[in-house]
N, C-alpha and C positions, 0 to 999 in steps of 0.2 A: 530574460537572459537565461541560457541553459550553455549547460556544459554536459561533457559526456566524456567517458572514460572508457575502455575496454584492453586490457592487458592480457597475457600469458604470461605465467609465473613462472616458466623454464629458466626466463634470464640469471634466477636467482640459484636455482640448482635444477640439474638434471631431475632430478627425483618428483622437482615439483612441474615436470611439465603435461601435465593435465589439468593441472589445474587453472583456472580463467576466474580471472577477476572484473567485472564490470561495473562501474558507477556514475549517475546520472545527478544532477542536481540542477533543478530550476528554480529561478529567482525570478517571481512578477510584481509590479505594480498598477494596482486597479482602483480606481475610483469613480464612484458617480454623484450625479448631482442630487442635493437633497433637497424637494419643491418648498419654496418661501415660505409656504402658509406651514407644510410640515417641520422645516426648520424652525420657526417662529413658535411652536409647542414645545419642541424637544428645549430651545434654549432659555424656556422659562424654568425647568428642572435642571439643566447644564448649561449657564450662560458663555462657557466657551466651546462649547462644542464648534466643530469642524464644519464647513458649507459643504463635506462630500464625505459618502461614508466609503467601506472596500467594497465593490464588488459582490453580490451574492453568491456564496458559495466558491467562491474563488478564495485558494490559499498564498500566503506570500511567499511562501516557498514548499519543494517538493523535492523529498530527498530518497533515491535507492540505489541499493546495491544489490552485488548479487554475485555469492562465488560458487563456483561450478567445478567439480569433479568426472572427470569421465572416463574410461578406462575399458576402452571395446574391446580389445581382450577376454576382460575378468567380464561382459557384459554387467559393467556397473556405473550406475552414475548418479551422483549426489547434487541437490543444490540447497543452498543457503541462501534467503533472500528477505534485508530488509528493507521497511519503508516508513517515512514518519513524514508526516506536512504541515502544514503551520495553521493557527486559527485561521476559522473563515466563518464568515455569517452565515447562519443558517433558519435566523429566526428577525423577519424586521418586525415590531411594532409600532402601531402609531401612537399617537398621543405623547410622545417624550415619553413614554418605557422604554426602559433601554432593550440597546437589541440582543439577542443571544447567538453567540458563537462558541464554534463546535471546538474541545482542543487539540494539539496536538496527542499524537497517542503512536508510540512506535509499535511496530508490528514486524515477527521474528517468522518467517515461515521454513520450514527444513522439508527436504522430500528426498525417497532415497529410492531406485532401480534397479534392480538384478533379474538378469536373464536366464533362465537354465536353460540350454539347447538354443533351439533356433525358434521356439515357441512360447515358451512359459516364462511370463514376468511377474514378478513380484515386488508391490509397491509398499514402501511404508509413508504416511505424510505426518507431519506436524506442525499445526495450524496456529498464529497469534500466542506461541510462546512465551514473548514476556509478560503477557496478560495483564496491558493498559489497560486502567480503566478508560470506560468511556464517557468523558465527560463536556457537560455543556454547561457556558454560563454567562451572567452577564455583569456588569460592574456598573454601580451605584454609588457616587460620592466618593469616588478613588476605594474603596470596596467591590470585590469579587465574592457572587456570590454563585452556588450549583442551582442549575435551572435543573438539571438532570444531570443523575451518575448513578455507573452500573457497571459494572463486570459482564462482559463477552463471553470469557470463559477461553481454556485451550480445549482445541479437536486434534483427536490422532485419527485416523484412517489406515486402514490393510488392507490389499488390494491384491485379488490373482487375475491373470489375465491369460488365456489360450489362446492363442492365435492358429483358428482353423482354415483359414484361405488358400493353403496349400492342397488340403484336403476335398476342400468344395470347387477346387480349379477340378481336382483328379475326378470328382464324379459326376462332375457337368460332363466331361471330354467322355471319360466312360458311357454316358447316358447320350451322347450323342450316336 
C-alpha cells in the first residue's frame, strides 16, 4: 500500500507560497517460505518460530518527505528531505542462527542553490544530519543483541558551478 502526498503551502499564507511540501509512505507485506529441513533446525533453538520469514531486504515500511523552497527571482532554492524505513533482513543464516536485520535509521538531507547572474551557482549540501547510527542485529531468546554498529558520520559539500554553454555556442559559430 502506498500513499503520496504533494501540497503547496500558499493556501496557508501568501508568503508561503513557494514553498512545496511532498510526502510518500509505503506500507509492504512479504514473506517467504522457510524449507522444512531448514525450518526443522531453526525450531530446535526457537520452538515457535514462524514457517515464513520477511522477505530479504525488503522493509515493511518506507517513509519520506521533502519540503522545497524555490524563489526564481532571488535564483534560490532550498530543499529539505527526509527518509527513515523499517527493519529488513539483511543477513540469513542457517543452522537456527538467527538472522540479522538492518534497523531503522532516519536520515536528514538539506541542500541549498543560489544563482548570481545567468551563470554562476553556488551549492551548499548537508548530508545524514541527524547522524543515526548504523545498526544491525539479531535477537536471541526475546534478547537483541548488535551484529554491527557504527557511525556514518555528517558530510557537508560546496559547490561552484559556471555555466559556459553560452560561450562555446559563441565560438563554435564564430569558428565556423
Amino acid at each position: 500500500m502506498e500513499f503520496e502526498a504533494k501540497k503547496n503551502l500558499g493556501f496557508l499564507s501568501e508568503k508561503l507560497s513557494a514553498l512545496n511540501l511532498a510526502f510518500n509512505a509505503t506500507f509492504i507485506q512479504s514473506a517467504t517460505s522457510i524449507a522444512e529441513d531448514e525450518l526443522m533446525e531453526i525450531r530446535a533453538t526457537d520452538p515457535d518460530h514462524d514457517e515464513t520469514c520477511p522477505m530479504y531486504g525488503q522493509s515493511p515500511y518506507i517513509i519520506n518527505s521533502i519540503l522545497n523552497y524555490t524563489h526564481a527571482d532571488r535564483g534560490l532554492s532550498m530543499n529539505a528531505a527526509f527518509n527513515i524505513s523499517g527493519p529488513k533482513l539483511v543477513l540469513i543464516t542457517p543452522g537456527g542462527t538467527p538472522d540479522v536485520y538492518d534497523q531503522p535509521r532516519a536520515a536528514l538531507d538539506v541542500s541549498l542553490n543560489k544563482s548570481f547572474g545567468a551563470r554562476l551557482v553556488v551549492n551548499v549540501k548537508g548530508r545524514n544530519l541527524m547522524d543515526s547510527d548504523f545498526r544491525r542485529v539479531y535477537s536471541y531468546k526475546g534478547e537483541e543483541y548488535n551484529f554491527q554498529r557504527f557511525n556514518l558520520g555528517r558530510t557537508f559539500s560546496l559547490g561552484l558551478s559556471y555555466n559556459v554553454t553560452k560561450e562555446i555556442q559563441e565560438a563554435i559559430l564564430r569558428a565556423q
